[in-house]
DSSP file (Angstrom, degrees, kcal/mol; ACC not computed):
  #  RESIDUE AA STRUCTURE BP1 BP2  ACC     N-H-->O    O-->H-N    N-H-->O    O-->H-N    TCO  KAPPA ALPHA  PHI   PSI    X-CA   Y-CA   Z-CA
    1    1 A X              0   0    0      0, 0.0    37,-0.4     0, 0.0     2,-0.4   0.000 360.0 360.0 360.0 128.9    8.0   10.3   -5.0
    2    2 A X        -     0   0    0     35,-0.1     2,-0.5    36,-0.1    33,-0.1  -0.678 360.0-143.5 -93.9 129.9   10.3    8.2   -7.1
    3    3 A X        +     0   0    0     -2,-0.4     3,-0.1    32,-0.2    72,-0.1  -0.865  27.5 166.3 -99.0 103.5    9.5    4.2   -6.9
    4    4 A X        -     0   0    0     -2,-0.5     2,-0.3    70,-0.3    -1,-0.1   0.954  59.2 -16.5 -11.6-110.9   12.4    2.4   -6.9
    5    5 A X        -     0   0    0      2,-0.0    71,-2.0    30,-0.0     2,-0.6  -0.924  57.3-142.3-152.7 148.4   11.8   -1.0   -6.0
    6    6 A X  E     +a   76   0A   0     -2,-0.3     2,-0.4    69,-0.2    71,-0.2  -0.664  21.4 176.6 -79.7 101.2    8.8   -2.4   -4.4
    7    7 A X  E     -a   77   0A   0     69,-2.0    71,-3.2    -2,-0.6     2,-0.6  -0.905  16.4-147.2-120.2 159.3    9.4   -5.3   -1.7
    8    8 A X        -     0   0    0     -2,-0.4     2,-0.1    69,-0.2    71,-0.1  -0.819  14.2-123.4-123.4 143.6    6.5   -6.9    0.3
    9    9 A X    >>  -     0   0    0     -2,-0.6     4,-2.6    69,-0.4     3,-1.0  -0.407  26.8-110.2 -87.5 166.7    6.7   -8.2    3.9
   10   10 A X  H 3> S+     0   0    0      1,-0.3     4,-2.2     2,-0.2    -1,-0.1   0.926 121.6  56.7 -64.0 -32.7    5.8  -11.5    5.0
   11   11 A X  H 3> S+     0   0    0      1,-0.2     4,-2.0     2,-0.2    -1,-0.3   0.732 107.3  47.6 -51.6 -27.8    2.8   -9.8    6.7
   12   12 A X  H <4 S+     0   0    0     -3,-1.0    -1,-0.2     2,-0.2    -2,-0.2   0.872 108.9  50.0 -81.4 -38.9    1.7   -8.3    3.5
   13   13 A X  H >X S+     0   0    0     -4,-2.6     4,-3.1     1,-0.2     3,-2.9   0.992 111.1  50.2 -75.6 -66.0    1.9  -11.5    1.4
   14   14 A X  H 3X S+     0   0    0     -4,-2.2     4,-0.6     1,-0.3    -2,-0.2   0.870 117.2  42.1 -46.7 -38.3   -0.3  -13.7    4.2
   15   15 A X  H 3< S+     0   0    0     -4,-2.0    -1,-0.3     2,-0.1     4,-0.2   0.534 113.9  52.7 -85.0  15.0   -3.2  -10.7    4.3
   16   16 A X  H X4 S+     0   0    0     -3,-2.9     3,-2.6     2,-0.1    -2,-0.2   0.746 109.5  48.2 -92.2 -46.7   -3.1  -10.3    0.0
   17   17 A X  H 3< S+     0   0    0     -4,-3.1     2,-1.6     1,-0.3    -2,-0.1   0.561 114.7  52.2 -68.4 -82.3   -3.7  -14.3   -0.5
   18   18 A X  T 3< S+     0   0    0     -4,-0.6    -1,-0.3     6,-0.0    -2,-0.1   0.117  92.9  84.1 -25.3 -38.5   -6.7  -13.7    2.2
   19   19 A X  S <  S-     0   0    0     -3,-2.6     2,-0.1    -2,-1.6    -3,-0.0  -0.318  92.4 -71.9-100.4 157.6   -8.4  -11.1    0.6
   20   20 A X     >  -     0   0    0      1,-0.1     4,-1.7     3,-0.1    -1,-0.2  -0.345  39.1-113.9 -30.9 115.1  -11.1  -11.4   -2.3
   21   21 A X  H  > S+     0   0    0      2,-0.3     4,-0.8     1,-0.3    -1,-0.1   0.237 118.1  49.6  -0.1 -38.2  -10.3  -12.3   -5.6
   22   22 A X  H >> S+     0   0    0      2,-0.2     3,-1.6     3,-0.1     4,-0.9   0.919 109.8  51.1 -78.3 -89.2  -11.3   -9.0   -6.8
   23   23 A X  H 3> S+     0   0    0      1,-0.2     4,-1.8     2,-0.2    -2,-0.3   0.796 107.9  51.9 -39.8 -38.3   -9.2   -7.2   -4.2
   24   24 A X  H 3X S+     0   0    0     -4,-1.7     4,-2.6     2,-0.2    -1,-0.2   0.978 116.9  42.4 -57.4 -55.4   -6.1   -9.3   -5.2
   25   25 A X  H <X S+     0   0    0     -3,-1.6     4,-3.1    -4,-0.8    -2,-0.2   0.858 113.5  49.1 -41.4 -65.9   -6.9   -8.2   -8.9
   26   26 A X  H  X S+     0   0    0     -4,-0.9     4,-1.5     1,-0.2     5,-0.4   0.852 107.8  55.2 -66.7 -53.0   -7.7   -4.4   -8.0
   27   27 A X  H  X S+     0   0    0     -4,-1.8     4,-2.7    -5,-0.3    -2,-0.2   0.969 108.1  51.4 -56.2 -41.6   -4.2   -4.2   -5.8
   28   28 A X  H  X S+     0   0    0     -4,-2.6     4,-1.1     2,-0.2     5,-0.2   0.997 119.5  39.8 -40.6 -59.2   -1.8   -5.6   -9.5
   29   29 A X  H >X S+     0   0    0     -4,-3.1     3,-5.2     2,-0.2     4,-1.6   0.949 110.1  53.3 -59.1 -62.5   -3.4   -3.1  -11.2
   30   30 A X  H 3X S+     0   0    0     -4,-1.5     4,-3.1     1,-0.3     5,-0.4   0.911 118.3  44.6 -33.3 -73.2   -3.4   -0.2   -8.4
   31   31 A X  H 3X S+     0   0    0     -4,-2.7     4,-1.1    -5,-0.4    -1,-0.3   0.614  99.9  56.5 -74.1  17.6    0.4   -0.8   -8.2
   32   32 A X  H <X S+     0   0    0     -3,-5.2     4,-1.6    -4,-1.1     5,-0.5   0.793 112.7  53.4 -86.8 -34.9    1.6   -1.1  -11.8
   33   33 A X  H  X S+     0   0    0     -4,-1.6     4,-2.2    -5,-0.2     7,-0.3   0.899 110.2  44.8 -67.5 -29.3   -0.2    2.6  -11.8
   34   34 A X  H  < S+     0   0    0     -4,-3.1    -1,-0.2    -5,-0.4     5,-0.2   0.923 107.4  58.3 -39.9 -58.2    2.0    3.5   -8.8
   35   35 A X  H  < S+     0   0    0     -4,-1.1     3,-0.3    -5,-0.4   -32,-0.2   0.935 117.6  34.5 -40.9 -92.0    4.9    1.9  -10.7
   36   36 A X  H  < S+     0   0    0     -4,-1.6     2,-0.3     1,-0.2    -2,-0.3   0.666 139.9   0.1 -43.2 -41.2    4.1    4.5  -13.4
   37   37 A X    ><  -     0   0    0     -4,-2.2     3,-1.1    -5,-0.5    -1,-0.2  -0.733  53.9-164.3-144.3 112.0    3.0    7.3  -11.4
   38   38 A X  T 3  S+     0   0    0    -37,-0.4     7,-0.2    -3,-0.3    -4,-0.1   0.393  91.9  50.5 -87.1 -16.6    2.8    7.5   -7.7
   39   39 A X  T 3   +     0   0    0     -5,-0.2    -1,-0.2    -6,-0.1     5,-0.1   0.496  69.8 135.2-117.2   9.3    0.7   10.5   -7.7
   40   40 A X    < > -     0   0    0     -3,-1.1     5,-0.7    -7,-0.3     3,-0.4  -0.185  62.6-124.3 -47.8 145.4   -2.1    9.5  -10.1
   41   41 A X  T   5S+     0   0    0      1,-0.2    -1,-0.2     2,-0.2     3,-0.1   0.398 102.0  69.1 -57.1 -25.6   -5.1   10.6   -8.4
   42   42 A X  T   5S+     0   0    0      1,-0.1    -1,-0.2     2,-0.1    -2,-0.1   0.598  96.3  65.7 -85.9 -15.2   -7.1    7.1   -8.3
   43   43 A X  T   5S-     0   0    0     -3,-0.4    16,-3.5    15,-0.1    -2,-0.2   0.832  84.8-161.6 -68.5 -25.1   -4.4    6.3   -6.0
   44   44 A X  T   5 -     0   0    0     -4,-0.3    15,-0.4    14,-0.2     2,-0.4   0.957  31.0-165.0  40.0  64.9   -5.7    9.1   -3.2
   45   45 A X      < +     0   0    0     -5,-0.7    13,-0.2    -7,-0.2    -1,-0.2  -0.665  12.4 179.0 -61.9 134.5   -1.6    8.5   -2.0
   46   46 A X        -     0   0    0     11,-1.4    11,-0.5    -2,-0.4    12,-0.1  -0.505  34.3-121.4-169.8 125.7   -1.3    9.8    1.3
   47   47 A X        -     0   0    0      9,-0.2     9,-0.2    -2,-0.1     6,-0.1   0.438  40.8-123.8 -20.8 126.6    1.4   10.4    4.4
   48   48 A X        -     0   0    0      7,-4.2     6,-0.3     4,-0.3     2,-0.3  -0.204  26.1-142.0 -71.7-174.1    0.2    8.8    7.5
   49   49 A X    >   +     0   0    0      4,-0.1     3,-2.5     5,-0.0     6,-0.1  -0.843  54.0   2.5-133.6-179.2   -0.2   10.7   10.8
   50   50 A X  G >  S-     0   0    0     -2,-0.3     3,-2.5     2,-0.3     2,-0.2   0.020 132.3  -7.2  38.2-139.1    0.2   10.4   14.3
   51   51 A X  G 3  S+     0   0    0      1,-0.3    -1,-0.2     3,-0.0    -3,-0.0   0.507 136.8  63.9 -52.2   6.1    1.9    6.6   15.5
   52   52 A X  G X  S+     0   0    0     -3,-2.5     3,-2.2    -2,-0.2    -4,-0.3   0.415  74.7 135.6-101.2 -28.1    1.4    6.0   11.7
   53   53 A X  T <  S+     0   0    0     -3,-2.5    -4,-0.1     1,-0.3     3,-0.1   0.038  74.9  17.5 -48.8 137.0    4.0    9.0   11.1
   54   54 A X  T 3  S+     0   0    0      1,-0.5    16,-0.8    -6,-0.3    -1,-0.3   0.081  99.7  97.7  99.5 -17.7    6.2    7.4    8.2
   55   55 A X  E <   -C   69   0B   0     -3,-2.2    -7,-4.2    14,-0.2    -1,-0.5  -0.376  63.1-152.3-117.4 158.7    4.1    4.9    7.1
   56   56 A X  E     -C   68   0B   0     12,-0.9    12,-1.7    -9,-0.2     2,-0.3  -0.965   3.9-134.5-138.1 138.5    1.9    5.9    3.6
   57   57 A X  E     -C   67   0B   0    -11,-0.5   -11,-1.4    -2,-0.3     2,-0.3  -0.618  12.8-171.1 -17.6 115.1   -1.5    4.8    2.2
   58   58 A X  E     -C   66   0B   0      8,-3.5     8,-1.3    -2,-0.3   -14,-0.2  -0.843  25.7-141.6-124.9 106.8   -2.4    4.0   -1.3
   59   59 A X  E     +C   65   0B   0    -16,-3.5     6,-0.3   -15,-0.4     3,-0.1  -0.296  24.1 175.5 -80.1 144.1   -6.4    3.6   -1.4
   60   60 A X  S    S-     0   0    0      4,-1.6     2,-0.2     1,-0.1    -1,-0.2   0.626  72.9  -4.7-101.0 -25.2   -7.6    0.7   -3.6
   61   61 A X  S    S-     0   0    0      3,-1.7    -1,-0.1   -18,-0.1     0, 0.0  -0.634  79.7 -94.1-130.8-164.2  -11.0    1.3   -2.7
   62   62 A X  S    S+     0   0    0     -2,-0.2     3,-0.1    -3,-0.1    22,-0.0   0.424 131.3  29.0 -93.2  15.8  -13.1    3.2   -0.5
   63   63 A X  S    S+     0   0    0      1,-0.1    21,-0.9    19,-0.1     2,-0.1   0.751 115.3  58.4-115.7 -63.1  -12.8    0.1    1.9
   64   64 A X        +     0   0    0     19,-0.2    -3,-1.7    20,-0.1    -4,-1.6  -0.389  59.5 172.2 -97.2 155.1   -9.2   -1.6    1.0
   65   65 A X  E     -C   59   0B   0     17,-0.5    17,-1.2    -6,-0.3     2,-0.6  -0.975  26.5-129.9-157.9 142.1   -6.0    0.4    1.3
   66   66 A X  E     -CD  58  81B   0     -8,-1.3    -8,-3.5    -2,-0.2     2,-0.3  -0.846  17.9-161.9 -90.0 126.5   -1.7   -0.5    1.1
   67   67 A X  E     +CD  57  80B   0     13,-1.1    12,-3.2    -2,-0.6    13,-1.2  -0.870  16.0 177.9-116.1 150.7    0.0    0.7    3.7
   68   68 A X  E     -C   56   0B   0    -12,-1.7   -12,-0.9    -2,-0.3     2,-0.3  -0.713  28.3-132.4-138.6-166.2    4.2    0.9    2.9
   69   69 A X  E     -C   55   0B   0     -2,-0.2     8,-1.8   -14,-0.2     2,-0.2  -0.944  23.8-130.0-149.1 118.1    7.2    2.1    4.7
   70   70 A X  B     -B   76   0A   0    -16,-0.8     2,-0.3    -2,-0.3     6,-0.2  -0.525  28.2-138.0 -50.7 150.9   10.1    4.7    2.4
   71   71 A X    >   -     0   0    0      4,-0.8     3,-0.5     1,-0.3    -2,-0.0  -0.917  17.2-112.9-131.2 152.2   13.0    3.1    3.0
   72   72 A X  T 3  S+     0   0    0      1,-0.3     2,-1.8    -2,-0.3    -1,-0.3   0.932 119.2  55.7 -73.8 -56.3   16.1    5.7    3.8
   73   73 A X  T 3  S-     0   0    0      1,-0.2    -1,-0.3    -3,-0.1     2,-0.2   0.273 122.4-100.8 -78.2  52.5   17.3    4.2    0.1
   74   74 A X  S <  S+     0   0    0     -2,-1.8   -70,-0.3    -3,-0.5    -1,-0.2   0.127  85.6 117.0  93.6 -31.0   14.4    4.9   -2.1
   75   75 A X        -     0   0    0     -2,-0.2    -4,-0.8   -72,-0.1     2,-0.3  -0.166  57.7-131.8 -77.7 158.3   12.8    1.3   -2.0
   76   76 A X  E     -aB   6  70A   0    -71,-2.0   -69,-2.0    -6,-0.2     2,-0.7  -0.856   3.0-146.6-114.5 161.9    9.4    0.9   -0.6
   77   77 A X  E     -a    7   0A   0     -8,-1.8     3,-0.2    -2,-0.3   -69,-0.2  -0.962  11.5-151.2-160.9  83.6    8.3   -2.0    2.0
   78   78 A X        +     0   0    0    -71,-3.2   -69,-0.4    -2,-0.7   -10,-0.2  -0.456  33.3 168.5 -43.8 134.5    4.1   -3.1    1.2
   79   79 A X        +     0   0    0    -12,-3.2   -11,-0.2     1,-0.6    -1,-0.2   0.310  50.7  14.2-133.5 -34.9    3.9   -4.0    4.9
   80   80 A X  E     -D   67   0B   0    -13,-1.2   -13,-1.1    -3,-0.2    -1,-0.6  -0.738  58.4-168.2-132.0-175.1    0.3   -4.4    5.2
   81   81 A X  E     +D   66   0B   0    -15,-0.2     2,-0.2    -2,-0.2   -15,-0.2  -0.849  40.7  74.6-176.4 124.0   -3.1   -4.9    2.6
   82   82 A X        -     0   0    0    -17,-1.2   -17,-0.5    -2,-0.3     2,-0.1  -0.870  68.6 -14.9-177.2-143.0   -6.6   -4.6    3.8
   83   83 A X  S >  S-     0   0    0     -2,-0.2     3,-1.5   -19,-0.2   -18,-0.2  -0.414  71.6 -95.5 -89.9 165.2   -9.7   -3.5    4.9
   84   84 A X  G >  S+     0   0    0    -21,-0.9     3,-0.6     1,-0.2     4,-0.1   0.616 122.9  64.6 -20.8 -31.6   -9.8    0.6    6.5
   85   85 A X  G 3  S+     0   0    0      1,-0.3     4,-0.4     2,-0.2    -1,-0.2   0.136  71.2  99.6-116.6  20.4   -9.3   -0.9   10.1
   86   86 A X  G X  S+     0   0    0     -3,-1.5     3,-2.9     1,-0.2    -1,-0.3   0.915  72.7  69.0 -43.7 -43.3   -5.8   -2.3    9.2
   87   87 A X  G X  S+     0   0    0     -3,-0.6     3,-0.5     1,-0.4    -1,-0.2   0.599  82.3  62.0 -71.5 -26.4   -4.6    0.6   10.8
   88   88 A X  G 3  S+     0   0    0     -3,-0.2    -1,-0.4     1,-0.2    -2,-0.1   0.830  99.8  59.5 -74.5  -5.7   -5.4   -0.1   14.1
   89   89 A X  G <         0   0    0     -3,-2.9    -2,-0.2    -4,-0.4    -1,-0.2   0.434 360.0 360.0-117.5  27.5   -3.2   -3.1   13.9
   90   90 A X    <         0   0    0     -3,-0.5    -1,-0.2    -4,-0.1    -3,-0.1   0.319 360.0 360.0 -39.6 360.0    0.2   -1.3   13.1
């Protein structure tokens, strides 16, 4: 997986300033390593499934995780940042 360019939805930006100080911190860093490699291994990237098909994961903890969207031309779309139980509200 190539990263392009990274844009964040309005959704994404209103749950980042929420979250802990730490988590705010731990997400820069998690994506400049993305930036640079998308398949490092601290990232535990991986394809969503089932009404999630399309959407991807990039774990920042074993708690917090970035969910994105590919976009058809390469760029990727943060849509959400949170806790594990983001996902039910996809």
């Amino acid at each position: 997986m190539n990263v392009k360019q990274i844009f964040y939805s309005a959704n994404f930006i209103k749950e980042l300033k929420k979250l802990p100080q730490e988590i705010r911190e731990l997400a820069i860093e998690k994506e400049k390593i993305f930036r640079n490699n998308p398949l490092h291994p601290s990232l535990r990237l991986h394809p969503l499934q089932g009404k999630l098909t399309g959407l991807w994961s990039i774990s920042l903890t074993g708690n917090y995780r970035i969910i994105f969207e590919r976009q058809k031309n390469g760029d990727l779309l943060f849509i959400s940042i949170g806790k594990h139980d983001i996902y039910k509200y996809l």
